[in-house]
C-alpha positions, 0 to 999 in steps of 0.5 A: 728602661723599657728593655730591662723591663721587657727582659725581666718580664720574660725571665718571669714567664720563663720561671713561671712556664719552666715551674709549670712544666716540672709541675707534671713531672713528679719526683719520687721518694721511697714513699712512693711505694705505699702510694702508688697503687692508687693511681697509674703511674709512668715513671722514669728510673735514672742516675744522675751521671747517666748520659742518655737519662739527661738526653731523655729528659726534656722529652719526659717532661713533654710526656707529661705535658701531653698526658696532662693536657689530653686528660689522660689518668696517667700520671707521670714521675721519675725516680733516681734509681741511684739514692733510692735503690732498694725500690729501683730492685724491687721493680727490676732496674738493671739500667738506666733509664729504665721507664715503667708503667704501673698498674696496680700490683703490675709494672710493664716496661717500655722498650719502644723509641725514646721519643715524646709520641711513642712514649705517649701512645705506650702509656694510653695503649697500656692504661686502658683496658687490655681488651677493647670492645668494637660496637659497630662496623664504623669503629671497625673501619676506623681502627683497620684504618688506623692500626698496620695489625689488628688482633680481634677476637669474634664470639661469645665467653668461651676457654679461647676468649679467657687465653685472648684476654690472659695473652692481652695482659702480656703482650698489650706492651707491643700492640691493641687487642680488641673484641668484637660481634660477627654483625661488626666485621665486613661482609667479605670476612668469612670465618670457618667456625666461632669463636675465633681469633682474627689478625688483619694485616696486609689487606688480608686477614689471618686466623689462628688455629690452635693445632696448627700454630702451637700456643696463642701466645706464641703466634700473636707475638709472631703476628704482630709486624707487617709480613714486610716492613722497613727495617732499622736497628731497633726494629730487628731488636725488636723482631728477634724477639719473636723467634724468627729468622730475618730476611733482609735485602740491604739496599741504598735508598739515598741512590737507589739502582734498577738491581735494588729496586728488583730486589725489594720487589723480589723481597716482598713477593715473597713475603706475599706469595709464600707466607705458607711457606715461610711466614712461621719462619721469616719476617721479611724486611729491608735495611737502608744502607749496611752499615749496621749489618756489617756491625752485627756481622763484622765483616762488610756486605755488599750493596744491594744484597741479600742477608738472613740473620739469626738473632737468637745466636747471632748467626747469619747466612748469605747466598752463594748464587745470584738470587736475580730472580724470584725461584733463586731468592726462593731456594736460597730462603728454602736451603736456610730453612732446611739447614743445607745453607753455610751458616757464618758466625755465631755465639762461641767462644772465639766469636765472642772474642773477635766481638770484643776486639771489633767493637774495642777497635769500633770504639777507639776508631769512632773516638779519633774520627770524632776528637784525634786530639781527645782520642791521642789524650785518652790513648796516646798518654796512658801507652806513653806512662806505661812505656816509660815505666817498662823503660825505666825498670828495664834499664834501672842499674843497682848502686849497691853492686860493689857493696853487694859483692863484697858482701857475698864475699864476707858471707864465704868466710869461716871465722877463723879466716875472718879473724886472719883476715883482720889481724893481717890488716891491723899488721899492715897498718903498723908496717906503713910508719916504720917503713916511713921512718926508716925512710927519713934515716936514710935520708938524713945519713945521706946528708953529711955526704951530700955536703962534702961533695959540696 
């Protein structure tokens, strides 16, 4: 008795703890238009039959759980894109999930990991001010502390301080922006003139110069890594965004060599030592094993080794000669840059052709690893059925055939031959009993005969 209780009390807190957490998660309907500019709203468009929709959801629901218990104004939905489509267009959805934030009249879309952190910081990053002020130099301290890169822009009103906030509102979706006195930064930062814009990153400080690197816009979002950062799938989704080159040295960390070792140190010296030279250019990076390259590349990269790619049409470039040493890694980069370096692949017609067969024999590969019974069923049947048809139809024979020819006869006579052909067979019925008739006589006028010889 005391079991049954225990577990009916369980299923009760169950119900009660699982309606509390669907509690922060709101579902939306068409009216959801006419109210949404009241408040800030992070939503999750998806379909129903959508696999990584139901992969995010339980994720989604701690997003709203952490949102709503750490006080935040964002309110958290989702929205089935399928039932109520014409919002779904309105706010630009071409796939699922799709997560937004809206601010007022403005959606910003996220295209960070899918995972409940991320997700958290990107709402609380974009909800809030798209400039952020600094009072103090322990403020300062605290977020260089906290921040990989941070944009600051030092100085009273100015044209550059209307471009920072107008890039602000664009790029907030990728990184913090804030504002700050020269009274709050460091002793040792020595800025040329004011107002300026100042990034800090890599136990450094950069600053932009308006003739030198072109539009604000376009050097913050070059600016915004670590000149040498550690590099997956989504990061270099990500870096290509940026118009930049990527430099990778594919090594192995799960068995590292001292030839792996030497080479990520040659990477990040420089990355170091040569930003004036190459930073406009190349983001520096490494890749932990090369199965992904080899992917974008179809083709197979050795380990450890040296790799550019181009991610805007898909080029890529590997050496020619060791780069051992620093001055060869160096020239290598350097025949890139000046364009005197083999580039391999690329965006063309037959390219995207080999694409299509790689990834259709990826595809069936990765199925008959995982599943050779699933992988014979959903390949193996269909060739077999199509087999059998193409069988079937070559060796089918016609029935009809003798008719058909006699038919191809008939069709060649005239019909007068026609009416010959008929009267000649109507004769040949009346000769047949005649000749049985006569046939009978003779028999019977051999009898008398036979009975005298008896």
């Amino acid at each position: 008795m005391a079991e049954v209780k225990a577990s009916l009390i369980s299923g009760v807190i169950a119900v009660f703890l699982s309606s509390a957490v669907l509690a922060f998660v709101e579902d939306l309907d068409d009216t959801f238009k006419d109210t949404r500019v009241n408040d800030i709203w992070l939503v999750d468009f998806y379909a129903p039959w959508c696999g990584y929709c139901k992969k995010l959801e339980p994720v989604w629901y701690d997003v709203g759980v952490e949102l709503k218990s750490s006080g935040s104004p964002v309110r958290v939905g989702k929205m089935d894109a399928t039932a109520y489509s014409g919002m779904a267009s309105e706010f630009g959805v071409r796939g699922y999930p799709t997560i937004k934030l809206l601010k007022g009249d403005l959606a910003y879309n996220y295209k960070g990991p899918r995972t409940k952190d991320d997700i958290v910081e990107f709402a609380n990053r974009v909800s809030g001010p798209a400039v952020r002020a600094l009072p103090s130099k322990q403020m300062f301290e605290h977020m260089l502390k906290r921040h990989d890169v941070l944009f600051v822009y030092v100085g009273g009103e100015s044209p550059l301080k209307e471009k920072y906030n107008d890039v602000a509102s664009e790029l907030i979706v990728y990184t913090y922006f804030f504002s700050a006195s020269e009274e709050v930064l460091p002793e040792s930062v020595s800025l040329p003139e004011l107002p300026a814009v100042v990034v800090f990153k890599d136990g450094a400080f950069f600053t932009y110069d308006e003739y030198e690197d072109g539009s604000l816009s376009s050097w913050v979002n070059k600016e915004r890594f670590q000149g040498y950062l550690q590099i997956d799938g989504f990061t270099l989704y990500e870096l290509g965004e940026t118009g930049k080159l990527v430099a990778i040295a594919v090594i192995d960390e799960k068995d590292p060599t001292e030839k792996s070792g030497r080479l990520k140190s040659l990477i990040q010296r420089v990355a170091k030592e040569y930003r004036e030279h190459f930073n406009r250019d190349f983001q520096f990076g490494h890749m932990d094993g090369n199965d992904y390259i080899n992917s974008l590349i179809m083709g197979e990269v050795a380990v450890p080794s040296v790799v550019i790619l181009n991610t805007s049409n898909e080029q890529y470039f590997l050496p020619s000669e060791p780069t051992d040493t620093l001055e060869q890694l160096v020239q290598f980069i350097s025949s890139v840059l000046k364009g005197s370096a083999q580039a391999y692949g690329g965006d063309g017609i037959i390219q995207r052709i080999k694409r299509v067969a790689f990834d259709a024999r990826s595809t069936i590969m990765s199925v008959f690893r995982s599943s050779p019974l699933l992988g014979c069923f959903l390949f193996g049947l269909p060739l077999g059925v199509i087999s059998l048809m193409c069988y079937g139809i070559c060796t089918a024979e016609s029935d009809d055939g003798s008719d058909d020819i006699d038919a191809l006869k008939r069709e060649g006579l005239t019909d007068e031959e026609e009416e010959e052909e008929e009267e000649r067979q109507r004769a040949a019925e009346l000769e047949g009993p005649e000749e049985g008739e006569n046939e009978e006589e003779d028999a019977g006028e051999k009898n008398p005969g036979e009975k005298k010889t008896d």
